[in-house]
C-alpha positions as CSV (number, residue, x, y, z in Angstrom):
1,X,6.3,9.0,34.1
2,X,9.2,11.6,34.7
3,X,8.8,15.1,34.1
4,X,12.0,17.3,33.3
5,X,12.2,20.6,32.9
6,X,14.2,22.6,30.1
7,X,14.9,26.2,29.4
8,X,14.6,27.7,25.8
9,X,14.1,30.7,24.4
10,X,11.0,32.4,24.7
11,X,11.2,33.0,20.3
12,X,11.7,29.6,20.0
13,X,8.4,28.5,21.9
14,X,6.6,30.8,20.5
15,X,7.4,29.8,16.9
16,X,7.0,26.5,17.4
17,X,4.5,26.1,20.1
18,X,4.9,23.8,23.3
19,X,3.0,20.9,21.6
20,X,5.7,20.8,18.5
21,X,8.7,21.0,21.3
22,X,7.1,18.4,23.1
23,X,6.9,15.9,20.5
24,X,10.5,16.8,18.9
25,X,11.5,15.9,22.2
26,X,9.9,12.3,22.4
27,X,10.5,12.0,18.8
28,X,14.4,12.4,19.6
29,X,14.0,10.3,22.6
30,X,13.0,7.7,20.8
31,X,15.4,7.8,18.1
32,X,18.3,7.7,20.5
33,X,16.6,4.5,22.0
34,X,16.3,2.9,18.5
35,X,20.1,3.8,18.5
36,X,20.8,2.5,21.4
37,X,19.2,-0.5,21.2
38,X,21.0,-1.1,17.9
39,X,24.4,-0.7,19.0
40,X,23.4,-2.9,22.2
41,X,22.7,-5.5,19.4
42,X,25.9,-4.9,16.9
43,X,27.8,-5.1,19.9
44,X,26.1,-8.8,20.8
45,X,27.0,-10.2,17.4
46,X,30.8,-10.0,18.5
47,X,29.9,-12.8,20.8
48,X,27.9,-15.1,18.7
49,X,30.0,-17.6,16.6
50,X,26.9,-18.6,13.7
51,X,30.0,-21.0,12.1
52,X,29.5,-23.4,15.0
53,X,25.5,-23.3,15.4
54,X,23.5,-26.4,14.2
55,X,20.1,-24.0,13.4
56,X,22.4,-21.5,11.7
57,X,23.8,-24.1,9.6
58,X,20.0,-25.7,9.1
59,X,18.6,-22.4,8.2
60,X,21.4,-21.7,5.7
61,X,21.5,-25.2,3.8
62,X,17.5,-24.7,3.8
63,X,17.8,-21.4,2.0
64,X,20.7,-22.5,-0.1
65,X,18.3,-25.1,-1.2
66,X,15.8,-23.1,-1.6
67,X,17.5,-19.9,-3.8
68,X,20.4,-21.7,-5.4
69,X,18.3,-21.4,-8.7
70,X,18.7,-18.2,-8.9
71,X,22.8,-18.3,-8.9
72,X,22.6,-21.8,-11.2
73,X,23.0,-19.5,-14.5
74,X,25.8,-17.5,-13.1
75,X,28.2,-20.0,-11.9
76,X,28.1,-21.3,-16.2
């Protein structure tokens, strides 16, 4: 584990306390890895063609078979 070290105002810490800074810290940490790791996946689904994948199309016929009741009364 790392350890970095951050200047603040001395009000600051002593409203909050140490404990609360520390864990707004990790909890913004691990938001921004959340984020990253999203836009790491939004970026791979540029790459994947789903038009030309036999499990895609498996999958979707399956749960066309499976729901298409529920869009029966609307098509009439």
């Amino acid at each position: 584990m790392a350890q970095i070290t951050i200047q603040l105002e001395d009000s600051l810490v002593e409203s909050l306390g140490e404990g609360q800074i520390e864990q707004l810290v990790q909890d913004w940490l691990q938001q921004y890895q959340r984020k990253q790791a999203l836009k790491d996946a939004a970026d791979d689904l540029h790459s994947i063609n789903l038009t030309n994948d036999p499990q895609w199309q498996a999958a979707r016929n399956l749960a066309w078979e499976e729901y298409k009741h529920n869009f029966e009364n609307a098509a009439q």
